[in-house]
C-alpha positions as CSV (number, residue, x, y, z in Angstrom):
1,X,24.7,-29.6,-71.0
2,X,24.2,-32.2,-73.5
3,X,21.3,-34.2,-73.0
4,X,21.9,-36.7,-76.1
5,X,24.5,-38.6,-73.7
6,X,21.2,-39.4,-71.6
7,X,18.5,-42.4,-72.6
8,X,15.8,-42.3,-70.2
9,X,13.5,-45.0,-70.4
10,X,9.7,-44.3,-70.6
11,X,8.6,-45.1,-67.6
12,X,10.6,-42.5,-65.7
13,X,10.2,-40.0,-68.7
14,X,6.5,-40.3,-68.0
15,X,7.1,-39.6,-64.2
16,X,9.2,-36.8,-65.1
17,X,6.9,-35.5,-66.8
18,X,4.0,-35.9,-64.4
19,X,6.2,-34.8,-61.5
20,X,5.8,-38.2,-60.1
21,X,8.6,-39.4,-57.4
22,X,11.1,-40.9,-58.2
23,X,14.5,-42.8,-57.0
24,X,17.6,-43.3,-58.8
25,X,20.0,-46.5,-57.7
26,X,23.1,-47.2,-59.0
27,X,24.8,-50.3,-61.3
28,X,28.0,-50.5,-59.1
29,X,26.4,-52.7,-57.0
30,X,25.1,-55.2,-59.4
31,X,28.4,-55.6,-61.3
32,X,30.9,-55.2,-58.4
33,X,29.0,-55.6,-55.1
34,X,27.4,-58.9,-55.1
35,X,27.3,-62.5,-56.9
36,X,25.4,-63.9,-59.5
37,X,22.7,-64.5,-59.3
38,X,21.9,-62.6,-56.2
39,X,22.8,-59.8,-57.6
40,X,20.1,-59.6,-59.9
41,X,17.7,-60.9,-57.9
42,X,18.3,-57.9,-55.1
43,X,18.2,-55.1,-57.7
44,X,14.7,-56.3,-59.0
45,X,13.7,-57.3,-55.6
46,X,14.5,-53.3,-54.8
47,X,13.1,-52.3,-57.8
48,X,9.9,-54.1,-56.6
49,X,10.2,-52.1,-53.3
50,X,10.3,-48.7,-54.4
51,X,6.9,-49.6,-56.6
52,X,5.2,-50.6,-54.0
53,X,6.4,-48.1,-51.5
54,X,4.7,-45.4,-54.2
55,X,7.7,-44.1,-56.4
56,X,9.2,-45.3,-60.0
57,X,12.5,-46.1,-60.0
58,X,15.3,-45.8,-62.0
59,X,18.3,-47.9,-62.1
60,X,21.2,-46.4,-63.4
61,X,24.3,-47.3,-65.7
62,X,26.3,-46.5,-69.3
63,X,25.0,-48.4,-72.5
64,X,26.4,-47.9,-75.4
65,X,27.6,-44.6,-75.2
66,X,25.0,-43.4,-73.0
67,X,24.2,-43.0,-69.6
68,X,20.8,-44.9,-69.6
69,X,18.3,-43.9,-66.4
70,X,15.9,-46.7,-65.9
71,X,17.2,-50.2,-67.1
72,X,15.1,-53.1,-68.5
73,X,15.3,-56.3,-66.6
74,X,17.6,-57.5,-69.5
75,X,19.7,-55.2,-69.2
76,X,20.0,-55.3,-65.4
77,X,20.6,-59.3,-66.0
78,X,23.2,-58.5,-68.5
79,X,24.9,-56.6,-65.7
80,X,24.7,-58.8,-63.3
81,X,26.3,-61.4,-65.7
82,X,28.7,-59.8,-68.0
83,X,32.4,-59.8,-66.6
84,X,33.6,-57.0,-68.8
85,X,31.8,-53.8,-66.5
86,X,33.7,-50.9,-66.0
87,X,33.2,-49.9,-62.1
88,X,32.4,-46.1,-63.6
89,X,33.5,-42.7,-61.2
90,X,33.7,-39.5,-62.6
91,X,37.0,-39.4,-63.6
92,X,36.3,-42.5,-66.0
93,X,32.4,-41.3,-67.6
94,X,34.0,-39.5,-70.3
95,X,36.0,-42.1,-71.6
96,X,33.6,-45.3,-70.7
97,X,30.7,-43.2,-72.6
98,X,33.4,-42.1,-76.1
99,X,34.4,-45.8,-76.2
100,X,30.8,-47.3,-75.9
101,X,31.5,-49.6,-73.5
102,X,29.4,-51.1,-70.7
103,X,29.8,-48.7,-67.1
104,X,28.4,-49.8,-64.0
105,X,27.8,-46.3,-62.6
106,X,29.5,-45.7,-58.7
107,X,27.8,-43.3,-56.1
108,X,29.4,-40.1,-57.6
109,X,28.7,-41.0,-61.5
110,X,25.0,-42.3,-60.6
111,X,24.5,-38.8,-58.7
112,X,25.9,-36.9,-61.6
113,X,23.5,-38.8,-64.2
114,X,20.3,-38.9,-61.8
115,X,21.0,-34.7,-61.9
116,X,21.4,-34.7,-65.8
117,X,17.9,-36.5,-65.7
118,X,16.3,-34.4,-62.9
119,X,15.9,-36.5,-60.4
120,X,16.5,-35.6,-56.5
121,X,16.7,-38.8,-54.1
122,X,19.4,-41.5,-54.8
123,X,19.4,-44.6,-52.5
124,X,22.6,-47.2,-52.1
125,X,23.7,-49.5,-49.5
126,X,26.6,-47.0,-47.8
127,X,29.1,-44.4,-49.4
128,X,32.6,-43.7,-50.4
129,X,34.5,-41.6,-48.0
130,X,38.1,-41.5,-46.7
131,X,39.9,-45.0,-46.6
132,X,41.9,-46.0,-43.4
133,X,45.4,-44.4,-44.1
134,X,44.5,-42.0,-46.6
135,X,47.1,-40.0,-44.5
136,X,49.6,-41.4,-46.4
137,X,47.6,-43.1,-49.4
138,X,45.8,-39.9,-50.4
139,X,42.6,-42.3,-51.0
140,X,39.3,-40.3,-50.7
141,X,36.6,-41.2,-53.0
142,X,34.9,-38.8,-55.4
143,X,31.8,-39.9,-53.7
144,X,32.1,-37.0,-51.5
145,X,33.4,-34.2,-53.6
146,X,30.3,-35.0,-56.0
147,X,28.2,-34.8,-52.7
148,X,29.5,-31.1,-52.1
149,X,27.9,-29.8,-55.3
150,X,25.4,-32.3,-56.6
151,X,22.1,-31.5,-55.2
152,X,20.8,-35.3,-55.1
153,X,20.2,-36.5,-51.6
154,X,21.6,-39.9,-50.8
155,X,19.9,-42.4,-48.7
156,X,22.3,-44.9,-47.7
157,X,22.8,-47.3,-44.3
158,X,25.9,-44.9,-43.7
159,X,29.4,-44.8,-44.6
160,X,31.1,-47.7,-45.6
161,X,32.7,-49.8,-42.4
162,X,35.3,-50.6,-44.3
163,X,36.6,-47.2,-44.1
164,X,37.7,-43.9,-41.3
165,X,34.2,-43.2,-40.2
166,X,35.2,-40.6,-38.7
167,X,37.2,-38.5,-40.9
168,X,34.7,-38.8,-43.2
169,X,32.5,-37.2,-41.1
170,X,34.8,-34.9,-40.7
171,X,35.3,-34.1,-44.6
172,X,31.4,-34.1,-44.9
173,X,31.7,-31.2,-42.1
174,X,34.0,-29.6,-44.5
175,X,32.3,-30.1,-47.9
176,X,28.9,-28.3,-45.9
177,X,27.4,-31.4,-46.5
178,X,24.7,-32.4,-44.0
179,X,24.7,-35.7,-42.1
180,X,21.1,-36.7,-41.0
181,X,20.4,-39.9,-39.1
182,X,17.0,-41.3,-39.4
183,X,15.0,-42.0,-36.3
184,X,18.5,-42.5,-33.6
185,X,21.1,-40.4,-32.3
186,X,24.4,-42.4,-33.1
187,X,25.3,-42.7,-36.7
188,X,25.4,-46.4,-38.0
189,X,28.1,-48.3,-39.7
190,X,26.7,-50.1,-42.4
191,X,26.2,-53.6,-41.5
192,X,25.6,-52.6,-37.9
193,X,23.3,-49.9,-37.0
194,X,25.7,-48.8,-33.9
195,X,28.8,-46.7,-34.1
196,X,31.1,-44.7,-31.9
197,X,30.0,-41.7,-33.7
198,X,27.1,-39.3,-32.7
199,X,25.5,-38.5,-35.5
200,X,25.2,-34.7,-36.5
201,X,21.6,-34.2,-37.3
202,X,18.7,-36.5,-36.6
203,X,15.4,-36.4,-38.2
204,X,12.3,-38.8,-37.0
205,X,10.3,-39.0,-40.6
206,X,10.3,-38.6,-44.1
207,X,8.3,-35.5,-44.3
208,X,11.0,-33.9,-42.1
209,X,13.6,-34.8,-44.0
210,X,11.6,-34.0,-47.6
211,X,11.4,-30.3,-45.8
212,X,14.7,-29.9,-44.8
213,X,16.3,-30.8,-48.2
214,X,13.8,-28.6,-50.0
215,X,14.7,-25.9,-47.7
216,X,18.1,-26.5,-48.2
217,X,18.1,-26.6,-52.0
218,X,15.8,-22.9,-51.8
219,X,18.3,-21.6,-50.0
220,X,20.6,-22.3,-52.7
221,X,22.7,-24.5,-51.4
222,X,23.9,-26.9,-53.7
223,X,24.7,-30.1,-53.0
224,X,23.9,-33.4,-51.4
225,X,22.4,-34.3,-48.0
226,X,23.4,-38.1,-46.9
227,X,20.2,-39.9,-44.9
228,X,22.2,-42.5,-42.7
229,X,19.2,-45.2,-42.1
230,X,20.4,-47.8,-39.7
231,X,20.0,-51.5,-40.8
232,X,17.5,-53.0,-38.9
233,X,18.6,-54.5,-35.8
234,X,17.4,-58.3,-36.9
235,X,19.9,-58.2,-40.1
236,X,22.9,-56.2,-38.2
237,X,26.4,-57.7,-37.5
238,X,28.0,-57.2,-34.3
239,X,30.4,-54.5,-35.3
240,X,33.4,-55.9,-33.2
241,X,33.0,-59.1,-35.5
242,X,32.9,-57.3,-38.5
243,X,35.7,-54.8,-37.2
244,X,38.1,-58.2,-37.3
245,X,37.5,-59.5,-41.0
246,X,37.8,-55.6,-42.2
247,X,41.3,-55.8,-40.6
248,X,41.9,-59.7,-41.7
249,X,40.6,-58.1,-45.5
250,X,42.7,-55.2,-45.4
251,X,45.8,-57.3,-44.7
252,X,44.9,-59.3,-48.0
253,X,44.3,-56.7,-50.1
254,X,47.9,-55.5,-48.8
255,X,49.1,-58.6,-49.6
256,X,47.8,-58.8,-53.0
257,X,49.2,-55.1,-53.8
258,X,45.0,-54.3,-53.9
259,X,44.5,-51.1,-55.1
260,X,42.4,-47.6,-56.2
261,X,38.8,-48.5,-56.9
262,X,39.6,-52.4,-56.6
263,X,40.1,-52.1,-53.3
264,X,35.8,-51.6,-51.9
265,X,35.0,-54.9,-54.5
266,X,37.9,-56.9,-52.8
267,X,37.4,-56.2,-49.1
268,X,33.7,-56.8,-49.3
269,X,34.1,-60.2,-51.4
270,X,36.5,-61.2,-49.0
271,X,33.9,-60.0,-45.6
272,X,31.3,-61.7,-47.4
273,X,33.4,-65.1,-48.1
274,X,34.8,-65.3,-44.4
275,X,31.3,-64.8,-42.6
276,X,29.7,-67.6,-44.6
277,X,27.5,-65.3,-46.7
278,X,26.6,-63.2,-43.8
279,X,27.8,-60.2,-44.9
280,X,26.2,-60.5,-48.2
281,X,22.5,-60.6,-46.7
282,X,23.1,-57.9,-44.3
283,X,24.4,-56.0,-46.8
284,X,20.9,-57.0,-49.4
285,X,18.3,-56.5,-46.1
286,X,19.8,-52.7,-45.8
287,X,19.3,-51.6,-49.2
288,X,16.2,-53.3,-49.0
289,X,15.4,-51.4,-45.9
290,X,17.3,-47.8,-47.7
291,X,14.4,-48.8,-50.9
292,X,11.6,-48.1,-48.9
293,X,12.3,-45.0,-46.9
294,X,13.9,-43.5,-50.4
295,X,10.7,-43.7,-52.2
296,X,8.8,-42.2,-48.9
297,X,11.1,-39.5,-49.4
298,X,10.7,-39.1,-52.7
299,X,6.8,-39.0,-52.5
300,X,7.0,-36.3,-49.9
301,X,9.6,-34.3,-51.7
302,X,6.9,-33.4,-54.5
303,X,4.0,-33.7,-52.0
């Protein structure tokens, strides 16, 4: 592998070194997922989270021509205000990276990078999986082919609502890549913390969870484990409410021939317009909430 792609900044180069934990998080979110200026003010604010929760952490995205692990504030405010972001998957690294341009790293791509750099625990606000119709569409992310052999665990508040819960469950199954649920038995939706899904695995702390990926990784099995952490239940959403603006944003982004990796951006903007903003702090009080128990994780992982 070449390491001269990667720029890791000192901080986390120190707590590589001293085997400190530490937790990626990606860019997507800043550039794509949220408004200025909350968007910058979450991704300090989780930043600030994983500090105090014990663990350094390292926000992830393309500079330049590298794939930079641990970003400035600067450079996190130039993300959150600069229009011209590529929304970077795997498919487009190479080419973002060649042509120097600035790449707000997805799921997949911040997995890949947080590997390159060594680092194990990855926490997000909820996955890509299989969009609703992908029978016909053919729509899957790469989010969970990069899961199936990137050994990064992610800690998210579930799979995206937007999309088939269930079949993605169902294509995690098939990828051998273990679902755990932290502290409950049914698997949450995001911006609720109920679904109609049992979740496979359920796990009551961080230790356990610290053991079972370590065990999992000596085993040699590559490959990610997804932590679904349910949103607390003062910042959830009634699902059947946000069941009816996922359908009212689906028939938009229909409307407006919405497409490929456009499509997440679109649909959430639109939720997040249409429930007065409620959305939007649901969707900051979960990776808030994913912040802490990632850097727990993390701390017991090199316990």
């Amino acid at each position: 592998m070449n390491n001269s792609f990667l720029k890791i900044s000192p901080e986390v180069q120190k707590a590589l070194e001293n085997n400190q934990p530490i937790v990626a998080l990606e860019s997507t979110i800043i550039s794509h997922g949220m408004p200025y200026p909350k968007n910058v003010e979450t991704a300090l604010a989780v930043e600030q989270i994983i500090r105090y929760n014990g663990a350094i952490p390292a926000t992830i995205a393309i500079i330049n021509g590298k794939c930079c692990v641990g970003l400035s504030a600067d450079e996190i405010e130039t993300f959150g205000k600069e229009k011209d972001v590529w929304k970077v998957s795997l498919r487009d690294m190479p080419y973002v990276v060649s042509k120097k341009l600035f790449g707000a790293t997805t799921v997949a791509a911040t997995m890949r990078i947080a590997a390159m750099a060594g680092i194990k625990i990855f926490v997000t606000g909820g996955i890509g999986g299989v969009h609703r119709g992908a029978a016909a569409t053919m729509d899957i992310s790469a989010d969970l082919t990069e899961m199936s052999q990137t050994s990064v665990a992610v800690v998210s508040a579930g799979i995206k609502s937007i999309l088939d819960i269930g079949l993605t469950l169902e294509y995690l199954e098939t990828l051998g890549i273990p679902v755990v649920t932290y502290q409950q038995e049914i698997f949450p939706s995001f911006y609720s913390n109920q679904s109609n899904f049992k979740t496979p695995l359920q796990l009551d702390s961080a230790k356990e969870i610290a053991e079972m990926l370590n065990t999992k990784w000596s085993l040699g099995l590559e490959g990610s484990v997804l932590i679904a952490n349910p949103i607390p239940t003062q910042f959830e959403m009634p699902a059947t409410q946000v069941e009816q603006h996922i359908q009212e944003a689906l028939a938009a982004a229909k409307t407006n021939n919405i497409k490929g990796k456009e499509v997440t951006p679109f649909i959430l903007q639109y939720i997040a317009k249409h429930t007065g903003g409620e959305s939007l702090e649901a969707n900051i009080a979960l990776i808030k909430h994913n912040a802490k128990l990632g850097a727990e994780i993390a701390k017991e992982l090199v316990a």
